[in-house]
C-alpha positions in Angstrom: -29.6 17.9 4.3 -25.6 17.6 3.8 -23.2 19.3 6.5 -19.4 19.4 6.8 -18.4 18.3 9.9 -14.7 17.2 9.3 -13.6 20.5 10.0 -11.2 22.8 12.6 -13.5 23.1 16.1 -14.0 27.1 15.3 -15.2 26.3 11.4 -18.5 27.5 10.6 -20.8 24.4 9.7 -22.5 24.0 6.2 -25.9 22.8 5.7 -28.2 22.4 2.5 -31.5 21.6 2.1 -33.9 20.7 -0.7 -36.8 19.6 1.4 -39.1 22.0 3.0 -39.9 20.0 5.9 -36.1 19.0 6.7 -35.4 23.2 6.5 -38.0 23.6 8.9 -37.0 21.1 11.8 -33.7 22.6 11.2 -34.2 26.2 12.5 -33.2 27.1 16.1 -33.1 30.4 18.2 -36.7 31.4 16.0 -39.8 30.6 17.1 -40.2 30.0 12.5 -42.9 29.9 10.5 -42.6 30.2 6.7 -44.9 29.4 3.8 -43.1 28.8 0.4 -43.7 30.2 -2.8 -42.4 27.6 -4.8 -42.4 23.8 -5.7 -39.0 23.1 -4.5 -36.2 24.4 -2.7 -32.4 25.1 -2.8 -31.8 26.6 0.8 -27.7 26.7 2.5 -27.4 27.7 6.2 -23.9 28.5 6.8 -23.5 28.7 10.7 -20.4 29.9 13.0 -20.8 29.8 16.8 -18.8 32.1 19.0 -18.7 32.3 22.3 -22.2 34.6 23.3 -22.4 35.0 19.5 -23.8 33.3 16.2 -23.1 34.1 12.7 -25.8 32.8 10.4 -25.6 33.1 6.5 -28.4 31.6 4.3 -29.2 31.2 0.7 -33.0 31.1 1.2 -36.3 30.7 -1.7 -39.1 32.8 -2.2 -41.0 32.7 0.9 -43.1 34.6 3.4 -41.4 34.4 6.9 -43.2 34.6 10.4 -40.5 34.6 13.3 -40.1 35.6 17.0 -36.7 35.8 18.9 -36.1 33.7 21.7 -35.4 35.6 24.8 -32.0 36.9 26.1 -30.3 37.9 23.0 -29.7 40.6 20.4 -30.1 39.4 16.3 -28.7 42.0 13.9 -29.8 41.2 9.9 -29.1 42.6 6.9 -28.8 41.3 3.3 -25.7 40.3 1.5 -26.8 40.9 -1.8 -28.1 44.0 -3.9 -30.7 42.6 -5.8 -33.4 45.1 -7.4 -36.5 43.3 -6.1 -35.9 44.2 -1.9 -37.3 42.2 0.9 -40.7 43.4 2.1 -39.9 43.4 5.9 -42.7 44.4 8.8 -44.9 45.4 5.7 -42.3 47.8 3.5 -40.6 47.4 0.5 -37.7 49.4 0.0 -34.7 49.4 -2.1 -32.3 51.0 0.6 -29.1 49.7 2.5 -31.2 48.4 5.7 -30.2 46.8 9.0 -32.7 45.1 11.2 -32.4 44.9 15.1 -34.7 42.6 17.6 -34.0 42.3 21.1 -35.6 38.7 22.8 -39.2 38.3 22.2 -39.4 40.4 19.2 -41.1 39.3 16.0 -41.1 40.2 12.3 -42.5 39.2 9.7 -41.0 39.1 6.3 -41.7 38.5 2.7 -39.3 37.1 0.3 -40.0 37.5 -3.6 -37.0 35.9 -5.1 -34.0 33.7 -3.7 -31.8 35.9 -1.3 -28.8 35.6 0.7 -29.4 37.0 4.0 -27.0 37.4 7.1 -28.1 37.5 10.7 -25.9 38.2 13.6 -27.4 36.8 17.0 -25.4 37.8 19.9 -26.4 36.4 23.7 -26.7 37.6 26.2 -28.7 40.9 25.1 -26.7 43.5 24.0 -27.9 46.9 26.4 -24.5 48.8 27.1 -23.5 50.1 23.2 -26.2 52.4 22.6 -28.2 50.3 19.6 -32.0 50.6 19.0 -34.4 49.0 21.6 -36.5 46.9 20.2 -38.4 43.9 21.6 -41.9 43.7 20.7 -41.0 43.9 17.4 -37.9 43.6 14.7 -37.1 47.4 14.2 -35.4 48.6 10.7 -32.9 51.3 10.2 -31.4 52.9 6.9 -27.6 53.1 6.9 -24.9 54.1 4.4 -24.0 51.9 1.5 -20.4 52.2 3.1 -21.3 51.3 6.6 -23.2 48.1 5.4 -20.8 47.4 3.6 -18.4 47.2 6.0 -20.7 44.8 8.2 -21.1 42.6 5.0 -17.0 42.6 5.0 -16.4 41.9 8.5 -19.1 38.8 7.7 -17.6 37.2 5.1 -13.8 37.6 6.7 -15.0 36.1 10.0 -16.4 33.2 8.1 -13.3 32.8 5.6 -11.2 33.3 9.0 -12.9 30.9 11.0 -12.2 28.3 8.2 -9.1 27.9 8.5 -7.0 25.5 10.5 -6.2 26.8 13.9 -3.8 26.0 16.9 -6.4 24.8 19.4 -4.7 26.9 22.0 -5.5 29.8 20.2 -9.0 29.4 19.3 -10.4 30.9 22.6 -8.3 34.0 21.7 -9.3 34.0 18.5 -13.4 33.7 19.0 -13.0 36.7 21.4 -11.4 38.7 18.9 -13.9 37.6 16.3 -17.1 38.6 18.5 -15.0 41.7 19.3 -15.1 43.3 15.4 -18.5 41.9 14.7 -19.6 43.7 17.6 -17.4 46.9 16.3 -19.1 46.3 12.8 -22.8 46.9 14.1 -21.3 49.7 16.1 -20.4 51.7 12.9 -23.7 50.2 10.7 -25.8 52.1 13.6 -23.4 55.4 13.7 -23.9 55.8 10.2 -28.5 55.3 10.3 -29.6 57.8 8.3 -32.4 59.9 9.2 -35.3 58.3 6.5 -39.1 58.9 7.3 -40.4 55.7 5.4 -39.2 53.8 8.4 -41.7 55.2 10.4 -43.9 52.6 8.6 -42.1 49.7 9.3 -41.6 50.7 13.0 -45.0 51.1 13.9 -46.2 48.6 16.7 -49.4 49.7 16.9 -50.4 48.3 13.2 -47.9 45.4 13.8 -49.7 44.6 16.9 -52.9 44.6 15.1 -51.5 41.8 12.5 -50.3 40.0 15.0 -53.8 39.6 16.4 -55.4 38.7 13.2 -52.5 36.6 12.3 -53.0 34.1 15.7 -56.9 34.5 15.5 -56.7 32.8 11.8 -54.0 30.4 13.1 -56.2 29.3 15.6 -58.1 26.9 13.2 -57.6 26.8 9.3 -60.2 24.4 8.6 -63.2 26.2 9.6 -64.3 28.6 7.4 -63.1 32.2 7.1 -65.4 35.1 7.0 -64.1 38.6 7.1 -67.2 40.3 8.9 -66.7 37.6 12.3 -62.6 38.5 12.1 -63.1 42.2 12.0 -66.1 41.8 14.8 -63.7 39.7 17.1 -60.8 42.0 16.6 -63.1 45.2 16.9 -62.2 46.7 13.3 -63.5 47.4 10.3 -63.2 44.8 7.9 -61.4 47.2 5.3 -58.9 47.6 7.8 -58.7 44.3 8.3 -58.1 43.7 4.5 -55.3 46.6 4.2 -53.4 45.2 7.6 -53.4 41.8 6.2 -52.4 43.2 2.5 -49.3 45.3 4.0 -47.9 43.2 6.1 -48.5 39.7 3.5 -48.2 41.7 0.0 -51.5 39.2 -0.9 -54.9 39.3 0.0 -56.0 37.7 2.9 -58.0 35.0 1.0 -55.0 34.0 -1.1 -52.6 34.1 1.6 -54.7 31.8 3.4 -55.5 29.5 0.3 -51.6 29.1 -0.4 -50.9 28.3 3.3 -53.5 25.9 3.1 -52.3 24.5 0.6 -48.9 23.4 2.2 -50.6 22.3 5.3 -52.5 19.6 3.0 -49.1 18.9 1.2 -47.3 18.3 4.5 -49.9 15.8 5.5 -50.0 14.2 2.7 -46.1 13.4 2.9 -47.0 12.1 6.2 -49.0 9.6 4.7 -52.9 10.3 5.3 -55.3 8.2 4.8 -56.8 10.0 2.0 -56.3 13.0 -0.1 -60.2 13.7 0.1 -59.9 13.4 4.1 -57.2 15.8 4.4 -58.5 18.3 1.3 -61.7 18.7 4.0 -59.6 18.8 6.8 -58.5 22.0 5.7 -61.8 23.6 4.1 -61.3 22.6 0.6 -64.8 21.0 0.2 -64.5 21.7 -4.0 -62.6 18.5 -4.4 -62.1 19.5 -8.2 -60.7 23.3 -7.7 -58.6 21.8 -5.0 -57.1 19.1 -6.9 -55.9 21.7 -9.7 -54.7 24.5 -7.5 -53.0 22.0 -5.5 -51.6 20.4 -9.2 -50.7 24.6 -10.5 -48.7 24.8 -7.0 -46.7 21.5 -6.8 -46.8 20.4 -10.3 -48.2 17.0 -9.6 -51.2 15.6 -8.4 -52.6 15.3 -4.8 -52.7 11.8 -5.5 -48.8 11.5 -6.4 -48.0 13.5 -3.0 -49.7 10.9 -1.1 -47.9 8.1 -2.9 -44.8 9.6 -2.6 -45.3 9.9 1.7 -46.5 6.3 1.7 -43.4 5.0 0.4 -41.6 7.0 2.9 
């Protein structure tokens, strides 16, 4: 991780990661969980902090994204690019000019296909007084106008370029204020301008988010047991083809190879940690075919088990 910290007091704060493990331990104001698509990563967290508000700007991977809110504030997100493959957010896929909105406690999940540049505006306290969407079980989306996110994307990259540059310390208070002030007039106008769009009824409905929610914490509960689909669904009280079409909305993947690939990176992040064997920790996490392991593990890392573990022993 590299950061520039030889900069004004109001500069935003620049952070790059090409190790998974670092990226994780380096999120905050998320309860975070993400699985990775790919070997290695090229993240960059660009971060401004305002008084009773955070601007957050990240150049993420390909990634499927698990995340709660801490409690007490508002997060706003939206993307900064227009890229043709769209973000599969709270289990739809649409290439639309979106805004999210999560009040504390609320969760989303969020699936990731390429490398995307995403903004997120997090204001605390909790924003209740300017008439924006309620939402705090769950992230809620919203389609807007291509001009009024447009304008939210503006006032993003101004505030950062603003904030940048070298300030009289006397004015910085005044000039924070000012700054939380338009973002705050920004998301006023991205919500005036929603457009009415039925497919967001999908993505807004808590009672099937609630449902993958459930089956998400029941197979967190221990991944190296064995999964069968017909105790789940029992457990939960559904049917297990429900089951299987919850789990495939909301992870674009079947539930068998979502869990396999998360698997996977559980045995790779113990294997940096320097285990004791790769056989030890393949069991650990229900790979009992040592052989199938060893080349799935070698088609989604591009080196052996074996190398991983060498490489977290000379750590």
């Amino acid at each position: 991780m590299n950061s520039s910290d030889d900069a004004p007091a109001l500069a935003p704060k620049v952070f790059r990661f090409s190790d998974v493990d670092e990226y994780r331990n380096a999120i905050r104001g998320l309860d975070f969980e993400f699985t990775p698509f790919v070997r290695t990563i090229s993240a960059e967290q660009v971060i401004l902090s305002l008084p009773g508000c955070d601007v957050n700007l990240t150049r993420a991977f390909p990634r499927v994204v698990d995340a709660r809110l801490v409690e007490n504030c508002t997060a706003i997100g939206f993307t900064m690019d227009d890229l043709d493959v769209p973000v599969r957010f709270n289990g739809t896929q649409r290439a639309r000019p979106i805004i999210v909105v999560g009040s504390g406690g609320a969760a989303y999940t969020m699936i990731e296909e390429v490398q995307r540049q995403i903004a997120s505006v997090v204001f605390r306290p909790e924003v209740t007084d300017r008439g924006w969407p309620r939402a705090a079980f769950s992230f809620k989306i919203f389609e807007t106008t291509a001009a009024g996110l447009e304008r939210l994307r503006s006032v993003v990259r101004e505030v950062l370029a603003a904030a940048s540059e070298p300030a009289d310390p006397l004015h910085v208070p005044l000039k924070a204020a000012a700054m939380r002030e338009t973002l705050l007039g920004a998301v006023d106008e991205a919500f005036q301008s929603v457009v009415p769009a039925r497919w967001t009824l999908r993505p807004n409905d808590e009672r099937n988010f609630r449902i993958f929610q459930d089956i998400r914490a029941l197979l967190s509960d221990d991944l190296s047991q064995p999964i069968y689909s017909e105790e789940i669904a029992r457990k939960l009280g559904l049917s297990v083809r429900t089951m299987h079409d919850v789990v495939r909305r909301y992870r674009g993947m079947s539930l068998h190879r979502y869990l396999r690939l998360h698997r996977l990176w559980l045995v790779r992040k113990r294997l940096l940690a320097g285990a004791d064997s790769v056989k030890a920790v393949a069991l650990t996490f229900g790979f009992w075919h040592l052989s199938d392991f060893s080349r799935s593990y070698r088609d989604q890392f591009g080196e052996a088990p074996s190398q991983t573990l060498e490489h977290g022993r000379r750590r």
